[in-house]
C-alpha positions as CSV (number, residue, x, y, z in Angstrom):
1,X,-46.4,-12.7,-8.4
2,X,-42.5,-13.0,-8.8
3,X,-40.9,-10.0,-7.3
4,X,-38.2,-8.3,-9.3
5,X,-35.2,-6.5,-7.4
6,X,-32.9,-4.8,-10.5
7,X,-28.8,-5.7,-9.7
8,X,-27.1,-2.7,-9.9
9,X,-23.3,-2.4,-10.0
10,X,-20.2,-0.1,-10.6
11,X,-17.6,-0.3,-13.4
12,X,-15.1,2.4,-13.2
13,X,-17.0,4.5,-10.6
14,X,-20.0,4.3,-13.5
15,X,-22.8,2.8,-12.1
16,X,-25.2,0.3,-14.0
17,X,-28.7,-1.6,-13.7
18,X,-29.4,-5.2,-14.5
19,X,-32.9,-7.0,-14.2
20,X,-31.4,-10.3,-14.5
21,X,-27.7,-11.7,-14.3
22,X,-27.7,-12.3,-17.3
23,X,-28.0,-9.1,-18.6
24,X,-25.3,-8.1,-15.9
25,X,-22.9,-10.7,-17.8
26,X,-23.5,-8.9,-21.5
27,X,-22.8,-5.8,-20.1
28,X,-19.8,-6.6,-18.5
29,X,-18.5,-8.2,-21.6
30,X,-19.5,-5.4,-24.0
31,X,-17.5,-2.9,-21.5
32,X,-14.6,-5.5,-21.9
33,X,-14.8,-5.6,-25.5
34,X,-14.9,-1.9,-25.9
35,X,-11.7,-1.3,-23.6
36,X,-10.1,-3.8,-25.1
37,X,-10.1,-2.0,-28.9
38,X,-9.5,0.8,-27.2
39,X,-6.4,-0.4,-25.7
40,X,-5.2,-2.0,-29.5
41,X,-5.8,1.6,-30.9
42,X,-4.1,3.8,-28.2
43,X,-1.1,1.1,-28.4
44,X,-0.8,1.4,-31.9
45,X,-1.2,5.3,-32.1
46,X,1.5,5.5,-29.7
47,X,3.9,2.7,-31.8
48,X,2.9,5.0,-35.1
49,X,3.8,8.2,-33.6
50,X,7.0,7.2,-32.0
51,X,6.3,7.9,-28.7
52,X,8.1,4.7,-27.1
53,X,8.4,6.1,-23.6
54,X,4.3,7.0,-23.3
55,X,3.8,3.7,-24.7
56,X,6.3,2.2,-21.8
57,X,4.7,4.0,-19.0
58,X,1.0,3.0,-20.7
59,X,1.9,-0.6,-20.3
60,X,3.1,0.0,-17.2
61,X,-0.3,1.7,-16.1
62,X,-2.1,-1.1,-17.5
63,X,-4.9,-0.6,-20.2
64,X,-7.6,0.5,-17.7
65,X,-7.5,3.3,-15.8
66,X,-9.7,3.7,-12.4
67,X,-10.0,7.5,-12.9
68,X,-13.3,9.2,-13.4
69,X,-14.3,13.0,-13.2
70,X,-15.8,12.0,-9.5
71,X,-13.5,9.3,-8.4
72,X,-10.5,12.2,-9.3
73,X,-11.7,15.1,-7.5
74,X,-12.7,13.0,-4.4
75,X,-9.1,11.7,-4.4
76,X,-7.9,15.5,-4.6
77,X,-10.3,17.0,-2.2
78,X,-8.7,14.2,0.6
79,X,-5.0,15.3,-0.2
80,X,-3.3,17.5,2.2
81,X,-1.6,20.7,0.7
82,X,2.1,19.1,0.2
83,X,0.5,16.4,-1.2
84,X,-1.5,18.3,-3.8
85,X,1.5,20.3,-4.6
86,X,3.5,17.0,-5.6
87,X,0.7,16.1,-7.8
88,X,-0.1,19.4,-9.4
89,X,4.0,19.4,-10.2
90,X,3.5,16.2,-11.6
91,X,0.8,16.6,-13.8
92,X,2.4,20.0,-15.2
93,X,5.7,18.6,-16.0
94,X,5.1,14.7,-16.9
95,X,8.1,13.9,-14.7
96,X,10.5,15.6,-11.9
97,X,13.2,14.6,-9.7
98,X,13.7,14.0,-6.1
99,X,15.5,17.7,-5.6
100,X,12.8,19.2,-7.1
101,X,10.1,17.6,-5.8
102,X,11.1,18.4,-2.5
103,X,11.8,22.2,-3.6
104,X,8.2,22.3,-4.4
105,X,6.7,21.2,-1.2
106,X,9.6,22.6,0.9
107,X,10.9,19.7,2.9
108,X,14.7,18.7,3.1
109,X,15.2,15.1,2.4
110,X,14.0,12.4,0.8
111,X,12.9,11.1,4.1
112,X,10.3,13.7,4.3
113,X,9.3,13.5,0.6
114,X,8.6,9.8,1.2
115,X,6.0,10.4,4.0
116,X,4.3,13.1,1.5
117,X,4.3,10.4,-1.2
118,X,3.5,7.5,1.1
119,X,0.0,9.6,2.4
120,X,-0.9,10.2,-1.1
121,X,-0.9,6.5,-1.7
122,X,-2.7,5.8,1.4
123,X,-5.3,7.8,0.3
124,X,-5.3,6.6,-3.2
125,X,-5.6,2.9,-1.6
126,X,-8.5,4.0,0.9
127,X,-10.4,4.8,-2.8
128,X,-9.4,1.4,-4.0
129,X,-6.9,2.5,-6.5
130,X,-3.3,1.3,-6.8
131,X,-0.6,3.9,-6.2
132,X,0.8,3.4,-9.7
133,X,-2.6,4.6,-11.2
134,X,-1.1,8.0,-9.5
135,X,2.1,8.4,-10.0
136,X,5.7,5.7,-10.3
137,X,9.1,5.9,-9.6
138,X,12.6,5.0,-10.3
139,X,15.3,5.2,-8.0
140,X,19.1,5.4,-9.7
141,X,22.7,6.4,-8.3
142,X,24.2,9.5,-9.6
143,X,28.0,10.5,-8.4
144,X,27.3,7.7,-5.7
145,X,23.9,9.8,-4.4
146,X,20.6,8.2,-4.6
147,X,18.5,10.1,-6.7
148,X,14.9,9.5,-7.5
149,X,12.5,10.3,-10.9
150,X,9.2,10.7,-10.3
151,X,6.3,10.1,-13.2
152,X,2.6,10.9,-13.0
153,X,0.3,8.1,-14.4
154,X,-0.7,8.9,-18.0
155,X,-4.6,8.0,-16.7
156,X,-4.3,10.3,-14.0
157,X,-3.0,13.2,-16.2
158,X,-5.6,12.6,-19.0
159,X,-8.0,12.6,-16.1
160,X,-6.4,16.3,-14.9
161,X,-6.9,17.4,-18.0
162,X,-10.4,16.7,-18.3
163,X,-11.5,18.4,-15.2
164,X,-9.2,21.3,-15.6
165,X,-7.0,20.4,-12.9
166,X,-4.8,22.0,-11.0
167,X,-5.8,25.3,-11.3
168,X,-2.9,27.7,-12.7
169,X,-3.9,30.3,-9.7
170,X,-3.5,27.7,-6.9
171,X,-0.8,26.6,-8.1
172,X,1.5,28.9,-10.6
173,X,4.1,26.3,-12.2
174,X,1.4,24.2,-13.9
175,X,0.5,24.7,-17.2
């Protein structure tokens, strides 16, 4: 008597059972397929409605975002407070700048606001997900000062959304 062991695996922190490889294989490409029109429909919402720089930062993402309800609030819950701060002003305002970035969390350079930042990605990376699935940035000279923009991922701010995060008491500037 043959003895059966079902394959399990994990798409998108969604996990899934397989008897045979096969059947592993059909999944995999009906999850493909599905993201994929779903990809062609967002992009071409986004081209109808005008909204060129949501569409820019989109395709910047890339189609698939990692985030799930779980895979979100374990990222949060291993933030430090500065770091949760940054994010939270993210995700209420889209974008900020360097000077206000740094208001929020209260440190004085950019020096400091990079080590915030960098631990943020750190811990993004110790989940296996990219930093730019969190946040990107660009860095441009104003009145010869180096000044930075900061954007939160549109995957990570749907994700917010869903799960009601942050929290307008813990944090009073977000929405």
């Amino acid at each position: 008597m043959p003895y059966n062991m079902a394959i399990k695996f994990k798409v998108r922190g969604i996990t899934f059972t397989a008897d045979t490889p096969e059947e592993v294989a059909q999944t995999l490409a009906l999850l493909e397929k599905r993201e994929s029109e779903k990809h062609q429909a967002r992009i071409q919402a986004m081209l109808k409605e005008g909204q060129t720089k949501e569409l820019h930062e989109y395709l910047k993402e890339g189609p698939e975002s990692p985030w799930t309800p779980e895979l979100f609030l374990t990222f949060i819950d291993r933030l430090g407070k500065a770091q949760r701060e940054a994010l939270a002003l993210l995700v209420s305002f889209g974008h900020v700048s360097d000077e206000e970035l740094r208001a929020c969390i209260k440190v004085s350079g950019n020096q400091a606001l990079g080590g915030v930042l960098s631990g943020v990605s750190k811990q993004a990376a110790a989940l296996g997900i990219e930093a730019r699935h969190v946040f990107n940035f660009e860095n441009f000279r104003n009145a010869d000062r180096r000044r930075s923009t900061y954007t939160v991922a549109p995957g990570f701010r749907d994700m917010a959304g869903r799960v009601n995060w942050p929290n307008p008491e813990q944090y009073p500037y977000s929405k």
